[in-house]
DRENZA-829924 format. One record per residue (C-alpha): residue in three letters; x, y, z. Coordinates in steps of 0.2 Angstrom, whole numbers, plus 5000, padded with zeros to 4 digits. Each point is the difference from the previous one (the first is absolute). Layout:
REM DRENZA-829924
ALAXYZ
...
//
This chain:
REM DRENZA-829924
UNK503450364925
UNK501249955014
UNK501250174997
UNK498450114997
UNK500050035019
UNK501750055003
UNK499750104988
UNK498650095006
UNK500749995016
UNK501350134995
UNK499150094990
UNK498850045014
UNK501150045016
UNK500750204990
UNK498050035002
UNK499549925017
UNK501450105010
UNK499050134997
UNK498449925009
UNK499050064984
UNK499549934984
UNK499350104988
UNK499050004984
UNK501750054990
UNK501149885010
UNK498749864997
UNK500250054981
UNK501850005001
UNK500149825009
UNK498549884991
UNK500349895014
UNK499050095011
UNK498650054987
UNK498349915005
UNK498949864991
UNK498150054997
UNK498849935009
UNK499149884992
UNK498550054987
UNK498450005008
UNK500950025019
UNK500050195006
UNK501650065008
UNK499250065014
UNK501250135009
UNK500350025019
UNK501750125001
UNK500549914985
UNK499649874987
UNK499649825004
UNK501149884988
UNK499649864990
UNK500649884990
UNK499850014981
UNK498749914990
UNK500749864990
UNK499449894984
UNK498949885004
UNK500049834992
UNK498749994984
UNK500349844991
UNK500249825007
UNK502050014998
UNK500350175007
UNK500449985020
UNK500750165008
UNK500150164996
UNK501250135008
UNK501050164995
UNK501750064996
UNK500550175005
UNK501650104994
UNK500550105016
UNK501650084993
UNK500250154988
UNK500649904983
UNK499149904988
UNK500549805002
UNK500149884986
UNK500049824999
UNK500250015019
UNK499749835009
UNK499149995018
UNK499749845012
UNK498749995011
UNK499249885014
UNK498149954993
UNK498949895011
UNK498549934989
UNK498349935005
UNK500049805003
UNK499649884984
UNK500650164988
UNK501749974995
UNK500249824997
UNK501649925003
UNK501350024985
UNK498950134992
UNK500850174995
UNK499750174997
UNK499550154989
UNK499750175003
UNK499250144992
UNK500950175005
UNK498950174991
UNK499349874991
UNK501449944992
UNK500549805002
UNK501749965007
UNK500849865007
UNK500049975020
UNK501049885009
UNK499449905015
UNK501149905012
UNK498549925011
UNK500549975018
UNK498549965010
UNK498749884996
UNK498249955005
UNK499449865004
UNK499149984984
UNK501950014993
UNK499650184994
UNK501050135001
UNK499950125017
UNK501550124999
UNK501450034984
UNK501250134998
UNK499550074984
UNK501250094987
UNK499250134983
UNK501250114991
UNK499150164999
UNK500150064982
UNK499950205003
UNK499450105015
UNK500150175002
UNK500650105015
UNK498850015013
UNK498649894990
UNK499349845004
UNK499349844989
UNK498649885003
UNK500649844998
UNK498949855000
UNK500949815004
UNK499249854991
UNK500249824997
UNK501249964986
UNK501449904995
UNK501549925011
UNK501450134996
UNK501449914991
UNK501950035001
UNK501050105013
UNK501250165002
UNK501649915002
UNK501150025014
UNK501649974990
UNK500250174999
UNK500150045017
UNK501849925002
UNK500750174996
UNK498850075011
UNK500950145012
UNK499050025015
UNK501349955015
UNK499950045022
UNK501550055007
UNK499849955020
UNK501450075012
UNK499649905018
UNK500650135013
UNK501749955010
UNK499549824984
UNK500549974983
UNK499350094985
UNK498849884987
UNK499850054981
UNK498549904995
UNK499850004980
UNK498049964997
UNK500649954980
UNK501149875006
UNK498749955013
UNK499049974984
UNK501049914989
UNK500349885014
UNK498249975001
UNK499649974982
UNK501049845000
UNK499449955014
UNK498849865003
UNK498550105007
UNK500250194998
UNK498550105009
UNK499050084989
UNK498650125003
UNK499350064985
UNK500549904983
UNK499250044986
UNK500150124981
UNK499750165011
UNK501150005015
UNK501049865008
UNK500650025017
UNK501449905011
UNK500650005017
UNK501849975008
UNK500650005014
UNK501750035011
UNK500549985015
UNK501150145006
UNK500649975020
UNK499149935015
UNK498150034997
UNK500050124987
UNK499649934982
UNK499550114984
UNK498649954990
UNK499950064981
UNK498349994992
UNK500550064980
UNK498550024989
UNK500350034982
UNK498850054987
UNK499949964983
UNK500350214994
UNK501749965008
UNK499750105017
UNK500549905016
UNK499450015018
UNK501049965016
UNK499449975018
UNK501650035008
UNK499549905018
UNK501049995016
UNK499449875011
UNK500849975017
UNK498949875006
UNK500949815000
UNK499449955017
UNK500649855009
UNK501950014994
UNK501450035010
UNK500650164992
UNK498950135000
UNK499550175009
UNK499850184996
UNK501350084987
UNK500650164995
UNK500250034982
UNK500350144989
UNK499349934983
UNK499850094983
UNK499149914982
UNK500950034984
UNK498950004981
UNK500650074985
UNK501850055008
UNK499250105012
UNK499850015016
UNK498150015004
UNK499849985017
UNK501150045015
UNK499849985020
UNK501250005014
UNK500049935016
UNK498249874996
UNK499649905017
UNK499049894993
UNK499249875016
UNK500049814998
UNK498649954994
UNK499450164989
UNK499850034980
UNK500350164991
UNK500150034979
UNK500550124988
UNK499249984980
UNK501250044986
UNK499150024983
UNK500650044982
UNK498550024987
UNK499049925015
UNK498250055002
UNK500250135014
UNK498550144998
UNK498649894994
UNK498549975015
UNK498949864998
UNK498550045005
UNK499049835004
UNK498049965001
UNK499950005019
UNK498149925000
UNK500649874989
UNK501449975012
UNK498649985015
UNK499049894990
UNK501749894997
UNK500049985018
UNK501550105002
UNK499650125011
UNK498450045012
UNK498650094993
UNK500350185001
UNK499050154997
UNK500650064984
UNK498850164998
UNK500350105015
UNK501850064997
UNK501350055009
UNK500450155008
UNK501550104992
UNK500950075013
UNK500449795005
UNK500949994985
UNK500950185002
UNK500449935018
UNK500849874995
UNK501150074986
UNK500450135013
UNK500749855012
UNK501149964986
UNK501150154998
UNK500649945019
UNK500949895008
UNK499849804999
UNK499850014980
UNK501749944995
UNK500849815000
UNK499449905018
UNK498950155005
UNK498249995007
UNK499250114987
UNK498550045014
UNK499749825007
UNK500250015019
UNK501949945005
UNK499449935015
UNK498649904995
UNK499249955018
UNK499750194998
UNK497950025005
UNK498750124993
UNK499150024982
UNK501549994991
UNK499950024979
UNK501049854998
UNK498949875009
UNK498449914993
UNK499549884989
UNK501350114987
UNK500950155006
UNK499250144994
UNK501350054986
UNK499649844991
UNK498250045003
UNK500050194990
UNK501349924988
UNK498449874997
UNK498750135000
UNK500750124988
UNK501349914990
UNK501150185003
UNK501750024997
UNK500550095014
UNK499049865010
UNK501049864993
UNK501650115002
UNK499750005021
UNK499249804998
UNK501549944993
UNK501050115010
UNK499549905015
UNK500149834992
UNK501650044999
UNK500350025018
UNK499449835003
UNK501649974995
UNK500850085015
UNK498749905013
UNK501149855007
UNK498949864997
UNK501149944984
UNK500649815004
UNK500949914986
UNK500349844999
UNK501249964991
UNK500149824999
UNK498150004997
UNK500350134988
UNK498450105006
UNK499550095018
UNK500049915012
UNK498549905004
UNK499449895016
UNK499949854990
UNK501950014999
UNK500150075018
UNK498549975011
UNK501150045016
UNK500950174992
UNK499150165009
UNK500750154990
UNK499950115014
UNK501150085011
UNK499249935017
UNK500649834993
UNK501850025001
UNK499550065020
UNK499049865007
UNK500849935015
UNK499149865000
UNK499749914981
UNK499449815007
UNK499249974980
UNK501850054993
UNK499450164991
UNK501150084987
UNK500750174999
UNK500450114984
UNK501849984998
UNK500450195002
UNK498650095009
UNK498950134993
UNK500650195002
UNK499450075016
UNK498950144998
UNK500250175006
UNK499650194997
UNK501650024990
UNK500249824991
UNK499150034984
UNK499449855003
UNK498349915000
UNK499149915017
UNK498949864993
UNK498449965007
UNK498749884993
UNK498750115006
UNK500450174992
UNK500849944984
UNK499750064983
UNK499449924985
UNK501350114988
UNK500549884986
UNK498349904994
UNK499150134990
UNK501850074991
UNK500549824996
UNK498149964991
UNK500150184992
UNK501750014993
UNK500649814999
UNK501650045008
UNK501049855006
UNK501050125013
UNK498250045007
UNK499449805001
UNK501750005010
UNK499250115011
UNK498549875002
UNK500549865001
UNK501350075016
UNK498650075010
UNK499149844996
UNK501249895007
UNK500350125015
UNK498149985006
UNK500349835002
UNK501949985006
UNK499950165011
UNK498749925011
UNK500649885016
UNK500049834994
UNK499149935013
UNK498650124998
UNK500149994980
UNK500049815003
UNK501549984992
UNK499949944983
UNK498250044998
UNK500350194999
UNK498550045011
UNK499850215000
UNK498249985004
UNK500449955018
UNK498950065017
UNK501650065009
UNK500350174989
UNK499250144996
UNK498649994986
UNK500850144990
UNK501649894998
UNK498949844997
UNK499450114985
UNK501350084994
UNK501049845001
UNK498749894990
UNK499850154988
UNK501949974995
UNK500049824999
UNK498350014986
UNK500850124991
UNK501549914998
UNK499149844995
UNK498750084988
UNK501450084990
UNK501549935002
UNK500549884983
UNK499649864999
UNK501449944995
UNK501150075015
UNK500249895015
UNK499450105012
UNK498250004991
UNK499649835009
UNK500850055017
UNK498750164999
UNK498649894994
UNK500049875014
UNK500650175013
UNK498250054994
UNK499249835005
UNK500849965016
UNK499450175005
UNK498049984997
UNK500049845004
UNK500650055017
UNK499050135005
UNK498449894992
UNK500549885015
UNK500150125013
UNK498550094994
UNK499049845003
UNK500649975017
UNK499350205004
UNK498450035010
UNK499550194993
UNK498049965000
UNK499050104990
UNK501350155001
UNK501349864992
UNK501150054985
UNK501450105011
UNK501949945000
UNK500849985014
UNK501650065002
UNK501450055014
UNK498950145008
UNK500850134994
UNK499150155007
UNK500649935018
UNK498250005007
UNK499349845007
UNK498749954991
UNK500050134984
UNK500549994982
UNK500650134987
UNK498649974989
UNK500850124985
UNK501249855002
UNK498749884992
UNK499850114987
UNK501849974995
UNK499849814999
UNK498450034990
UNK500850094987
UNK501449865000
UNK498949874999
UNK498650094988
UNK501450014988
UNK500849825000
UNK497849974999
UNK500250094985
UNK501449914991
UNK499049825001
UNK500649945017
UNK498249915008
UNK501149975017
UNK500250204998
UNK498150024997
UNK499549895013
UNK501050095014
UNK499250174992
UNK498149935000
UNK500449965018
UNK500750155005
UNK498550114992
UNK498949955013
UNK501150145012
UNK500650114990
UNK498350044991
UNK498949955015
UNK500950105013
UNK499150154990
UNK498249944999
UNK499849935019
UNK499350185008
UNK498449895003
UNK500949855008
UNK501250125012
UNK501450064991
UNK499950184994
UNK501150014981
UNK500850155008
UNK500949925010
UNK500749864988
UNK501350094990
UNK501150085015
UNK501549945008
UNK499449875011
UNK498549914999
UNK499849885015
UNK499649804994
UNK500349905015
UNK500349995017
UNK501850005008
UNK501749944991
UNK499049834992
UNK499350034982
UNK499649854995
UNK499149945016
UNK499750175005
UNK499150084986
UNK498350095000
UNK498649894993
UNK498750154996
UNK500150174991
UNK499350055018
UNK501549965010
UNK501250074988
UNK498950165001
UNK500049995021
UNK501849975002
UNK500450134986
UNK499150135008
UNK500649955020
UNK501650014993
UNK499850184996
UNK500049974983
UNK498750084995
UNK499250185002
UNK498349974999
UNK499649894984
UNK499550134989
UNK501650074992
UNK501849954997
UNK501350005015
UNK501350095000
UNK501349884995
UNK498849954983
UNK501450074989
UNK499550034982
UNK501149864994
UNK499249885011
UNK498350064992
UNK500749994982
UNK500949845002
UNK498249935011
UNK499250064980
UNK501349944992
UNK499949815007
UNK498350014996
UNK499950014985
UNK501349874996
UNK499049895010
UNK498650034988
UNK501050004985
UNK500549825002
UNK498449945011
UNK498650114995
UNK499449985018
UNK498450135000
UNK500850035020
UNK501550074992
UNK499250104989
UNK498750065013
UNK501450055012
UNK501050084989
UNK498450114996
UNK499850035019
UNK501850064999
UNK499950124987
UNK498750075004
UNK500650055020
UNK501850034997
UNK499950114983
UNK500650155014
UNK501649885003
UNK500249884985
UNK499450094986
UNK500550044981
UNK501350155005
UNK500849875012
UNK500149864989
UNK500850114989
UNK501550065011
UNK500249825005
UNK499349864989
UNK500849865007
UNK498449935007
UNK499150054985
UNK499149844994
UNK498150024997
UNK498349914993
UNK500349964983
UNK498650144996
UNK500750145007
//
């Protein structure tokens, strides 16, 4: 699975410098060919077809759990071919120490699990799960339905693999060259007290070394081998030891060795401190199967929001984003269409609750979708918020460091009377021609979470469990509270509050449990609503109350962004959802607002006015002492403010993403409150922004696209 999108990726680019992908070309490359919509749903046309993602087996006796497909998107028959995939599985349905089965055309085969991720009824939440596939033919898919069955017994050993031959050569510009052998890297781990296994088990069993190289660099080799005697090798160069006295950028030229040959090759690599890249080498590896997952089940496992699975997405998304990558940004440490410079304003594709790439890639389970997904989780390697610990053995976390600030103003203060500390070696300044990543809490993207659950990659949990850590030790400590690892702070912007807190539940809900930054996450988590269930008692909001107070950020005395709050909304609707009550308590509260501001034409505020850019909620700089009391203030000062053309229909600045995200929140709201306000304001919405918001739009961008659970 892991190779199937560099191999698509190649087979695609001949066709899109062109600009035109045709019927034959589509025949010629089954990457590109389409899914059916689902029986039952009309492919409704607009320019071109809607997309959706397959119908899968449903489960039909007490056993069965999940069903999914397998697709053959190469032009040969495969036999006894093995995949491994990320599953998430509804609470209380996998018990602890249970096993697998699976049923593939009907036909039982062994399935391996390797459970990561458990639930507080000590079920299962997320495995990597491993079937041989007996036969598939080119372009052909197979139901498969997982069920409960026995533990699997035995495992591939990993004997073999001392004469395993994959190897990095590394030649450090005006340095040394390294050879690094990831056989003897093996063997040296097998007699060691605690080698660090992955998956172990009669299917597939897969390791990971290590080796340090020079300064900060270290390479990382995650080698999977399966019981049909193919092998799998993420080949991972990770310059991110932070807090050493050697470290910096480098200059490499690097090639990887299998077989006796060369198979890959660059020159003149500037790889940044603090940045990841990877390269997969495969031998009878499962490189052109797609697993195409039961994305309803995954919403009611609490994995993801509640998304409208029956509208579609529009086509030409898709053929956009294959388009972006036959250009530049798509090889090792490239952006692959995320913004470089991330402070970077506007309705971007890459911001949201997900980016949008992970979005369609949810939605229609397409190949081509998860080709461009996965394309950008990779990128999140080349973001520099990667800071390894290496005496903790983990990212760095502020329980070890509650002074660090990894940021760049730190190493600038002037004055520092709490003694804070500095990254070692700075962050790479960006500019124009750096190739090089800006971070910024309030316009970062979520790129690694739905990969990691979907395909079960450790490279991509990596990924995670860096940003995870950067949304806590990237913030000041003094406005983070140090240790606590506050995000959800009244000094920034709400957009950062959100996106911050989104990382830090993602990384607790999923990470293993038995990793050591599971409880560092967890407790991030608390800390966090804790917090802002102190500072929302101390608020004086009326019966307008439920907004978030946050660092002013549209720079008007006395306004809020209120498609801001929307932002949290999703956040929190979505911890909610996972079974946090401190969550669910902070989204109760804040329905009164976000539903309310809609329904309160008769008390002084017209709904039009309550999805634009500003929406005035108090008087002057103070919002806590400050803050309108009555629907008929906010409406007044809204309206003084020149906010407001008239009350009966949109202002200019409403953008449609403001309107679909305003929907979007709602619905949430409802899903995890049923509060007949939220459902009664999203009906209002709907029906007075279908001109703006309506199904063509949530088609082209279906970030926002979560609805009632009827529609």
């Amino acid at each position: 699975m892991r190779l199937l999108r560099l191999r698509t990726a190649l087979a695609i680019f001949p066709v899109l410098l062109l600009g035109v992908i045709s019927v034959a070309e589509a025949q010629r490359f089954p990457s590109m060919r389409r899914f059916p919509a689902a029986p039952g749903i009309p492919s409704q046309r607009f320019g071109e077809d809607a997309f959706y993602a397959p119908v899968v087996q449903q489960p039909q006796t007490n056993s069965d759990l999940v069903g999914l497909q397998l697709r053959n998107v190469s032009r040969a028959d495969l036999h006894n071919q093995p995949i491994s995939f990320g599953q998430v599985f509804l609470t209380g349905k996998v018990p602890r120490g249970s096993g697998l089965t699976a049923r593939i055309a009907n036909q039982a085969v062994p399935a391996q699990m390797d459970a990561k991720a458990f639930n507080a009824d000590g079920s299962v939440r997320m495995a990597v799960v491993t079937v041989q596939v007996p036969s598939l033919s080119a372009n052909a898919g197979v139901p498969v339905m997982l069920s409960l069955g026995p533990q699997a017994s035995g495992e591939v050993p990993l004997s073999g693999l001392q004469s395993y031959d994959v190897s990095v050569d590394i030649a450090v510009q005006g340095g040394k060259t390294y050879h690094i052998d990831a056989g003897q890297l093996v063997a040296a781990a097998l007699g060691s007290k605690s080698p660090s296994y992955w998956l172990r088990g009669p299917l597939a069993t897969e390791i990971r070394v290590d080796k340090p190289v020079v300064g900060s660099l270290h390479v990382t080799f995650d080698i999977r081998a399966y019981a049909n005697g193919g092998t799998l090798t993420d080949v991972e160069f990770k310059n991110d030891y932070a807090l050493q006295a050697q470290g910096g950028d480098l200059n490499y030229d690097v090639a990887i060795s299998s077989g006796g040959s060369t198979v890959f090759r660059q020159q003149n690599v500037l790889q940044h401190q603090y940045t990841h890249w990877h390269k997969l080498v495969g031998h009878g590896g499962p490189d052109e199967i797609v697993v195409v997952h039961d994305i309803a089940q995954l919403e009611r496992a609490n994995a993801i929001l509640d998304y409208d699975l029956k509208a579609g997405v529009d086509s030409r998304l898709i053929t956009t984003h294959l388009r972006t990558m036959s250009g530049d940004g798509f090889g090792i440490l490239g952006n692959a269409g995320v913004t470089w410079y991330m402070p970077t304003t506007g309705e971007r594709a890459d911001i949201g609750p997900t980016t949008q790439a992970n979005t369609v890639w949810l939605l229609t389970q397409d190949p081509d979708a998860q080709a461009f997904a996965l394309a950008q989780a990779d990128a999140a390697g080349t973001v520099p918020w990667h800071y390894y610990d290496v005496s903790a053995g983990t990212f760095v976390t502020t329980k070890r460091h509650p002074k660090l600030w990894a940021d760049s103003r730190a190493s600038r203060l002037w004055k520092n009377p709490r003694g804070l500390q500095h990254l070692t070696q700075d962050i790479a300044p960006f500019s124009v021609s750096c190739q090089c990543f800006e971070l910024d809490h309030a316009h970062q993207p979520d790129l690694s979470f739905v990969p990691y659950i979907l395909t079960g990659e450790r490279y991509y949990l990596d990924q995670l469990q860096a940003q995870g850590s950067w949304e806590a030790i990237g913030q000041d400590p003094n406005l983070r509270l140090f240790d606590k690892g506050i995000v959800l702070y009244p000094e920034t912007q709400l957009r950062a509050q959100s996106w911050a807190f989104r990382g830090i539940i993602n990384a607790a809900w999923i990470t293993p449990d038995n990793d050591p930054l599971k409880n560092y996450f967890e407790q991030l988590q608390a800390n966090n609503l804790d917090h802002l269930l102190k500072q929302i008692s101390l608020l004086h909001e009326g019966e307008a109350s439920g907004w978030v107070p946050d660092d002013q950020y549209v720079k008007v005395p006395g306004m809020i962004a209120p498609w801001q709050q929307n932002y949290i909304a999703y956040i929190m609707t979505l911890a909610a959802k996972r079974g946090d009550e401190k969550a669910l308590q902070i989204v109760k509260w804040e329905t009164n607002f976000l539903a309310g501001r809609f329904l309160a034409q008769s008390k002084g505020l017209s709904p039009f006015d309550a999805a634009g850019y500003r929406l005035a909620t108090y008087a002057g700089m103070d919002q806590i002492g400050g803050a309108y009391r009555t629907w008929a203030q906010i409406g007044q000062a809204t309206v003084a403010a020149g906010f407001s053309v008239g009350g009966n229909d949109w202002p200019k600045d409403t953008s449609t993403d403001y309107l679909q995200a305003s929907k979007g929140a709602l619905a949430s709201i409802f899903r995890v409150t049923g509060s007949p306000q939220a459902r009664e304001a999203y009906n209002w919405l709907a029906a007075n922004s279908s001109n703006k918001a309506g199904i063509l739009q949530d088609r082209r961008n279906p970030v926002w696209r979560v609805v009632l659970p009827e529609e």
